[in-house]
C-alpha positions as CSV (number, residue, x, y, z in Angstrom):
1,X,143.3,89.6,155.6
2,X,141.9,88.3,152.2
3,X,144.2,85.4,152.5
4,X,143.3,84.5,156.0
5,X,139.8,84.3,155.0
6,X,140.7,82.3,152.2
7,X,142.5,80.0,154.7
8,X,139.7,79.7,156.9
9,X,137.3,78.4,154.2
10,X,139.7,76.3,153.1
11,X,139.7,74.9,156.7
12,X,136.1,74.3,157.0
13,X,135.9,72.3,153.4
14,X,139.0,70.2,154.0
15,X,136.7,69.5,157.2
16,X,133.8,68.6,155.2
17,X,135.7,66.9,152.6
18,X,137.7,64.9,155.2
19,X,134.4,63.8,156.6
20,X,132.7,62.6,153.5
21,X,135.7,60.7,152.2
22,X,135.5,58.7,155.6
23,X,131.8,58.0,155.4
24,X,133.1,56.0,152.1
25,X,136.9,54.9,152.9
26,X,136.8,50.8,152.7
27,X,138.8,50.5,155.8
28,X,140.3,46.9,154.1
29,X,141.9,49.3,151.5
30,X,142.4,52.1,153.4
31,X,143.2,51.6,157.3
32,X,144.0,55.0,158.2
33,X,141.1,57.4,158.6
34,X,141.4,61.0,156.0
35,X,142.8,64.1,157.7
36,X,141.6,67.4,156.9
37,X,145.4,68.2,156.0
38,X,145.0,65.9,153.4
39,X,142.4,68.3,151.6
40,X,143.4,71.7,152.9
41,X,145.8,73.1,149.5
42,X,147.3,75.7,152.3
43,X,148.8,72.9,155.0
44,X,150.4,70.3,151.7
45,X,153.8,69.5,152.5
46,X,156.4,70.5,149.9
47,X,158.3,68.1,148.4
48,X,161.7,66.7,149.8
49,X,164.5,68.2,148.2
50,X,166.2,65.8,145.6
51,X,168.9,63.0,147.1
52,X,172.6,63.8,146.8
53,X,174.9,61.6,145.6
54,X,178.3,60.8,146.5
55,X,180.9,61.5,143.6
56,X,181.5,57.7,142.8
57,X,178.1,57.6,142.0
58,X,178.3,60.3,139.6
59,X,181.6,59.2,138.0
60,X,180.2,55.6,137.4
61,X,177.1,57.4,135.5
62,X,178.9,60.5,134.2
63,X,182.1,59.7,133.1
64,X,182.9,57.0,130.0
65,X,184.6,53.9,130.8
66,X,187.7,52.8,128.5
């Protein structure tokens, strides 16, 4: 329950925080309007896992050439 509420809050500032970084966005630098998911710490997206690499790739890095 506690973290719902926290949630919640967290909704209604991303909101607000959303709103105020629009009033000031230069739209020449910035085209696309904020989102409150840009704000709200709950919604961030994780980050993408790391890239895999084929084993050619590694072998060229990893192993010494004679």
């Amino acid at each position: 329950m506690a973290e719902a509420r926290c949630r919640e809050a967290w909704a209604y500032t991303a909101s607000r925080m959303a709103l105020v970084a629009n009033c000031h966005r230069d739209p020449r630098k910035r085209p696309t309007p904020y989102k409150p998911a840009d704000f709200h710490p709950y919604l961030r997206q994780p980050e993408p896992p790391a890239r895999k690499a084929s084993i050619e790739v590694l072998k060229q890095v990893f192993v010494e050439r004679s």
